[in-house]
C-alpha positions in Angstrom: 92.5 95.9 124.4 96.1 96.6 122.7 96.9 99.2 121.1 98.3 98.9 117.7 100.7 100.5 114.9 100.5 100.4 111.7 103.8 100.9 109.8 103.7 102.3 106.4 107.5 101.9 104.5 107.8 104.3 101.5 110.4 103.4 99.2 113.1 103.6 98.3 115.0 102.1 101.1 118.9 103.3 101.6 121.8 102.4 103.8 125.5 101.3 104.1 126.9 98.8 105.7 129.2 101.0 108.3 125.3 102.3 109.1 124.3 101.8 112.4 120.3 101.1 111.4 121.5 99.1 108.1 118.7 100.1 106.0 116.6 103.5 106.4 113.2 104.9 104.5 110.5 106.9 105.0 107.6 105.9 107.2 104.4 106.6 108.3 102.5 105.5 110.8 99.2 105.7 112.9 98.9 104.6 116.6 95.3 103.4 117.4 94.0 103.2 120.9 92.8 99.9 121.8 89.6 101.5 123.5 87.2 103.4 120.6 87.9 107.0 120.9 85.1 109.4 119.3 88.8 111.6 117.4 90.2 109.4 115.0 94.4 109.4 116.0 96.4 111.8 113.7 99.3 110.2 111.8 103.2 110.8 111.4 105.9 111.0 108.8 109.6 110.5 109.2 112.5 108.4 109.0 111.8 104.5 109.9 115.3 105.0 112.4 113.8 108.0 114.3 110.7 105.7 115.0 112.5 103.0 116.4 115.0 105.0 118.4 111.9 105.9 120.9 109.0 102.7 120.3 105.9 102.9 121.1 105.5 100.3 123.7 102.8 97.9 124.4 101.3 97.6 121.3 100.7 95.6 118.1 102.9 96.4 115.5 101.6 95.9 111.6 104.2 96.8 109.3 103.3 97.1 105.3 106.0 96.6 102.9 106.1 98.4 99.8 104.0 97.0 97.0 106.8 97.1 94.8 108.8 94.8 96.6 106.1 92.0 96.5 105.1 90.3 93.7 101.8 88.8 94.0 100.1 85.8 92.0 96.8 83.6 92.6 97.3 79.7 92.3 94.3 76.9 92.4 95.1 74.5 95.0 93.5 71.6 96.3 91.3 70.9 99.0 92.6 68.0 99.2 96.1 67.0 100.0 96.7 71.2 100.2 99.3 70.3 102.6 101.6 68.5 100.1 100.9 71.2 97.1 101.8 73.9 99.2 105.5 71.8 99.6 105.2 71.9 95.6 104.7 75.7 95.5 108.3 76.6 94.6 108.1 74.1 91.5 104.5 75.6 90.4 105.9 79.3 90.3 109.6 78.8 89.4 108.7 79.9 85.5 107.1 83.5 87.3 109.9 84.1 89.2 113.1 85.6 87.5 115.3 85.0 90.1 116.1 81.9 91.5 113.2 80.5 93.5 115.3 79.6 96.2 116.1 83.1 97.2 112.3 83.9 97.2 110.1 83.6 100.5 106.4 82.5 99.6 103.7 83.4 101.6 100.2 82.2 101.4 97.0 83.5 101.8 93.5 82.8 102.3 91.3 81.2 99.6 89.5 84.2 97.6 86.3 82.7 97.5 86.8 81.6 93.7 88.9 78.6 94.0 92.4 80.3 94.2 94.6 81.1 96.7 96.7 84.6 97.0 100.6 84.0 96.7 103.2 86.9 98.0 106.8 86.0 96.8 109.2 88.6 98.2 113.3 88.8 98.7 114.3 86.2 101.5 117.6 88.8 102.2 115.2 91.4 101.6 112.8 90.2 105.1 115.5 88.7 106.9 117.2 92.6 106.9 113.7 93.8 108.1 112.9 91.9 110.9 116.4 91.7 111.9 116.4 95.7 112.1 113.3 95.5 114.6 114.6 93.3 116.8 117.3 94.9 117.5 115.0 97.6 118.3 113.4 94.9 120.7 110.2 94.9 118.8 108.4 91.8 117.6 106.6 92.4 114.6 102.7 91.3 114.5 102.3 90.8 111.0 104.2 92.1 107.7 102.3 93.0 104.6 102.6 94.2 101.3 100.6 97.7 101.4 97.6 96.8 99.3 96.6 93.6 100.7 96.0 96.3 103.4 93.0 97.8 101.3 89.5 96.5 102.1 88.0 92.9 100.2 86.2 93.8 97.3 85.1 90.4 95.0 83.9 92.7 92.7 85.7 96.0 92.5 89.5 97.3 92.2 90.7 99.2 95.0 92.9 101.6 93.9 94.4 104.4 97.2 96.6 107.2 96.5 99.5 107.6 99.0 101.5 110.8 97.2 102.8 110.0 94.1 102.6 106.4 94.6 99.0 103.9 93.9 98.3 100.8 95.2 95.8 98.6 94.0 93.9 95.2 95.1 92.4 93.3 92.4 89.3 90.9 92.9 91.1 88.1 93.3 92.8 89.8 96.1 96.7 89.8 94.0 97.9 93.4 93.4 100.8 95.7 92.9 102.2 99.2 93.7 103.1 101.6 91.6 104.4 105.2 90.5 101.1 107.1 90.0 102.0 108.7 86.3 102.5 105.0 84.8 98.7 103.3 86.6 97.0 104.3 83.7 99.8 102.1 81.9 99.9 99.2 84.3 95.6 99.2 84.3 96.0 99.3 80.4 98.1 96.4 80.6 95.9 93.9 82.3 94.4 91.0 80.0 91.0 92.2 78.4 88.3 90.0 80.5 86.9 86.8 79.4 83.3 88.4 79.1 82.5 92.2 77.5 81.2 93.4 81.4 83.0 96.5 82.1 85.3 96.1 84.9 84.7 98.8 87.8 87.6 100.9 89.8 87.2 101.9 93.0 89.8 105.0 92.8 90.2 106.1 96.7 92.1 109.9 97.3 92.6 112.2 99.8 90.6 115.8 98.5 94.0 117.5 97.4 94.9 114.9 94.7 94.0 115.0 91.3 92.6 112.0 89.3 94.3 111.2 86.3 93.5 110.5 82.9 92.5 106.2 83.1 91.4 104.6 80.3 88.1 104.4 78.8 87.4 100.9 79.1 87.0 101.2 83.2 83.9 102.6 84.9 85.1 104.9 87.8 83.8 105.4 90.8 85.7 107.9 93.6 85.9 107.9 97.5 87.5 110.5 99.5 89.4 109.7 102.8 91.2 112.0 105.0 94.4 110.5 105.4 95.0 107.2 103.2 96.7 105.8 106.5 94.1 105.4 108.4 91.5 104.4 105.5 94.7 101.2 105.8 94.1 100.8 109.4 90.5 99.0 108.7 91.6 96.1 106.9 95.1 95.7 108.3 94.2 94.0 111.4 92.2 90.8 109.6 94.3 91.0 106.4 95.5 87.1 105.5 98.3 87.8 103.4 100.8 87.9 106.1 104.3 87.3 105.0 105.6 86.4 108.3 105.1 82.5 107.9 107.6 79.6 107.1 111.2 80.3 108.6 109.7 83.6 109.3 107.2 82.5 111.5 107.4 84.8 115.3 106.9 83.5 118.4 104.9 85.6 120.2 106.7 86.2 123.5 105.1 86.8 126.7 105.1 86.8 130.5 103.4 83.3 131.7 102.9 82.6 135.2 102.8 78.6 135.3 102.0 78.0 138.5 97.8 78.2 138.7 98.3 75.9 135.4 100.9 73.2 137.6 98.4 70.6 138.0 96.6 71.4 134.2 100.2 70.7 132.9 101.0 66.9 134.9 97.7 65.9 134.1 98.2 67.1 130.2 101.6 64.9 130.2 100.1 62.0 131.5 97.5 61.8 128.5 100.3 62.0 126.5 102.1 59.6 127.9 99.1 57.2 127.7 98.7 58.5 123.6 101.7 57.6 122.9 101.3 54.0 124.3 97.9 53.3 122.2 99.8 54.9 118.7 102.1 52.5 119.7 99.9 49.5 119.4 98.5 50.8 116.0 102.4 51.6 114.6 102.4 47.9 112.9 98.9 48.6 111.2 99.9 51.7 110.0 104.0 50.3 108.5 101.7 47.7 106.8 99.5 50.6 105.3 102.5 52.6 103.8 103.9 50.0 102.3 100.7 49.0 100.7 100.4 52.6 99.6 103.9 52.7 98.5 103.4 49.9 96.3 100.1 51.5 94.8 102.5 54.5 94.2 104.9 52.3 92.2 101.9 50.9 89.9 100.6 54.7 89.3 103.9 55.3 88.1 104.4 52.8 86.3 100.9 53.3 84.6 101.9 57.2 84.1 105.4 57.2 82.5 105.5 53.7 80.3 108.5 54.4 79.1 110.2 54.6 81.6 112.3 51.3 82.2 113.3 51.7 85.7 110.7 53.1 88.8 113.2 54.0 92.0 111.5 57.0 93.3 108.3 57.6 92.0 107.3 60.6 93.6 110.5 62.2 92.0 109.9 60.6 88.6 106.3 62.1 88.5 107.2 65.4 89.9 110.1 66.2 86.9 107.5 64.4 84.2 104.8 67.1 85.6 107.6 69.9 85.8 108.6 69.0 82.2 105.5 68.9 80.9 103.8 72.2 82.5 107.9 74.0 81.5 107.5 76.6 78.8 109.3 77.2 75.8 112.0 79.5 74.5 109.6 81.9 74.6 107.9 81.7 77.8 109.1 84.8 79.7 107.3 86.2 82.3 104.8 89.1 81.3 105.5 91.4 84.2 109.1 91.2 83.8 109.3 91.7 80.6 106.7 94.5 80.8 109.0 96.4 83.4 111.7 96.1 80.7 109.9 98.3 78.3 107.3 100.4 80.0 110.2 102.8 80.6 111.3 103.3 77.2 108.2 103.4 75.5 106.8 105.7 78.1 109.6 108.3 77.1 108.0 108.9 73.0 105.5 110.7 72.3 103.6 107.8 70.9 99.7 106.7 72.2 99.2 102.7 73.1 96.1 101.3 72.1 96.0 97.8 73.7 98.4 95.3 75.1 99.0 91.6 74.6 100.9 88.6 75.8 100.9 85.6 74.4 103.6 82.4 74.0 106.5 84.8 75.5 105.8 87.5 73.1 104.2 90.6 74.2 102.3 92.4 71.8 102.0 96.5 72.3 100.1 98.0 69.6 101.4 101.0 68.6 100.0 104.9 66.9 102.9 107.4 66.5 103.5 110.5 64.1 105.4 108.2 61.6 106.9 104.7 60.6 110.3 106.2 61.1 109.3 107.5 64.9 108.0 103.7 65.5 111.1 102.0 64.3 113.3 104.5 66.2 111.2 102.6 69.1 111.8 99.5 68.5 115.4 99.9 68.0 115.9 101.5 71.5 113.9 98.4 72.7 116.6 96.1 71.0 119.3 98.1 72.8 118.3 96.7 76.0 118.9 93.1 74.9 115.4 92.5 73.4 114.3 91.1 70.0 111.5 93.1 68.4 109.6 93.6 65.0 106.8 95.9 63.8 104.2 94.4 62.0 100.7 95.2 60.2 102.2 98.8 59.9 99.7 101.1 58.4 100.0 105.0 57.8 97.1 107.9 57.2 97.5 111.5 56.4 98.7 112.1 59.5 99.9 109.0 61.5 101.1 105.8 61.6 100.5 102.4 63.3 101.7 98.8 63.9 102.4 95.9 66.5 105.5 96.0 68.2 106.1 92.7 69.2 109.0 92.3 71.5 110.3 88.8 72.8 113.2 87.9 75.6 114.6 85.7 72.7 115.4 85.5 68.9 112.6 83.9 66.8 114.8 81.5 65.2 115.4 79.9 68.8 118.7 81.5 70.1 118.4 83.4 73.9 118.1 86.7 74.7 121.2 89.2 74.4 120.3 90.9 78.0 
């Protein structure tokens, strides 16, 4: 069997242009024999350029890509036709990207046993610098992940793994994120209260030097201690589905072939071909009567769909941009997680306590307890510095402290855009 590597990139990455690796980080990594060994391998830490300036060779390589470089989401698609709504991913997630979806690389995954499927969106440049920096190491890269689609399936449990002072975490539904470990309990206090009052369960998974923090109350913990989080990765790596090197970024395997005990496999492979092609050939008029019999069905559907419209050219296109316009938020319909990484920071600074956390219609709700009005509105103005609109409301006050909603928006309630 082959041996294989598992590449773990810590952020942040660095580099110049003048640089002869381009970009640099920290890695570790963990060589694994392809024969079971009763010692489990040790791993190593350094810089990603020392590693590739003296490879490993003959192996598997699985690199995982920082969490916080990934953005994942889950999307219900199909069974049917999947093929044509996977083209119409980039229209179903434009609104959850903030950048231009063009620029994005979309990778799919395998269906979570719910009825949704795992999306990783991730920087095209970003990739295209990666793999480019392997090959010129003359590696070819197995597979590419983001770290925590690395951590073991649970359909009913978070998986949360330590790895120094950063977390990463695999929900159910097999999404998740990275993150600095002092904001998690933040992040976990963040996510939508669930539909039912079960109480959702958190695997939290740590080497026997790290402390567990302070998580909220609302989560019933449970602990496992690994040796070295690296190889606790190693498990799941291998069969996770999530592989971002698909689409344009799809590798061919390369690999020494000998042709010649095949020679005779290979004529007699082109000659049913040949003789293929001839019988499609008698069923291409069948099949030109067929689409345009479906084409004109399509024109009826969308004539039927969009009555008002006077003119039918390309009806595929005209029902796409009614769909799009229809399912297009409003003014207010900026993405949580963006807008949550706006604030986090600031409101993580005061020494004020968050009791809960809502999004709704583009406006995300914090609600707030503090030492005094005037220490809450000192918040919200250093939220409005950084292009935001926001407003406390149902403010109350006790002996002691005070509370109120901050609700902060990307744009003005009267309906004029954002100042950031």
């Amino acid at each position: 069997m082959t041996d294989t590597l598992i590449v773990q990139l810590v952020p942040p990455f660095s580099g110049v242009e003048d640089d002869e690796h381009g970009i640099d980080c920290t890695a570790r990594w963990l060589l694994r024999p392809g024969e079971a060994q009763s010692d489990a391998p040790d791993s190593e830490t350094g810089l990603l350029s020392h590693l590739l300036e003296q490879p490993p060779v003959d192996c598997r390589w699985i690199v995982l890509l920082p969490g916080e470089d990934v953005l994942t989401t889950a999307v219900s698609l199909p069974k049917k036709r999947r093929r044509q709504a996977l083209g119409a991913l980039p229209f179903m997630l434009e609104d959850s990207v903030a950048s231009d979806v063009a620029r994005e690389h979309l990778a799919v995954g395998a269906d979570n046993g719910q009825g949704e499927t795992p999306v990783a969106i991730t920087r095209k440049q970003h990739l295209r610098d990666l793999l480019n920096l392997f090959e010129d190491a003359g590696i070819t890269l197995s597979k590419v992940l983001p770290d925590y689609a690395s951590l073991a399936e649970n359909p009913d449990t978070w998986q949360a793994l330590v790895c120094g002072d950063r977390v990463m975490v695999r929900r159910p539904d097999n999404t998740g994120f990275s993150a600095p470990l002092d904001r998690f309990a933040f992040f976990l206090n963040a996510e939508p209260d669930p539909e039912t009052d079960t109480i959702r369960s958190l695997c939290w998974i740590r080497t026997a030097d790290t402390d567990v923090p302070e998580l909220p109350g609302n989560w019933q913990i449970s602990e496992q201690v690994v040796d070295d989080p690296i190889q606790h990765l190693m498990g799941s790596a291998s069969t996770a589905s999530l592989n971002l090197l698909q689409g344009e970024f799809k590798v061919a395997q390369k690999e020494d072939w000998n042709w010649r005990p095949w020679a005779m496999a290979a004529v007699l492979a082109v000659v049913a071909v040949f003789i293929g092609l001839l019988e499609t050939g008698l069923d291409t008029a069948r099949l030109n009567r067929e689409n345009e019999r479906l084409q004109a069905m399509m024109f009826d559907l969308a004539r039927e769909a969009l009555p008002g419209t006077q003119q039918i050219r390309d009806p595929q296109a005209q029902l796409l941009i009614a769909w799009r316009q229809l399912n297009k938020g409003g003014p207010g319909g900026a993405d949580f997680l963006t807008l949550l990484n706006r604030v986090s920071a600031t409101i993580n600074q005061q020494a004020v306590t968050v009791n809960g956390i809502h999004f709704r219609d583009g406006a995300l709700t914090v609600a707030l307890r503090g030492s005094s009005l005037q220490q809450l509105d000192n918040l919200r103005q250093k939220v409005e510095r950084q292009g935001l609109y926001a407003e406390l409301l149902n403010a109350d006050t006790d002996a002691d402290s005070a509370r109120s909603n901050l609700v902060i928006r990307t744009v003005n309630p009267d309906g004029s855009g954002s100042t950031g």
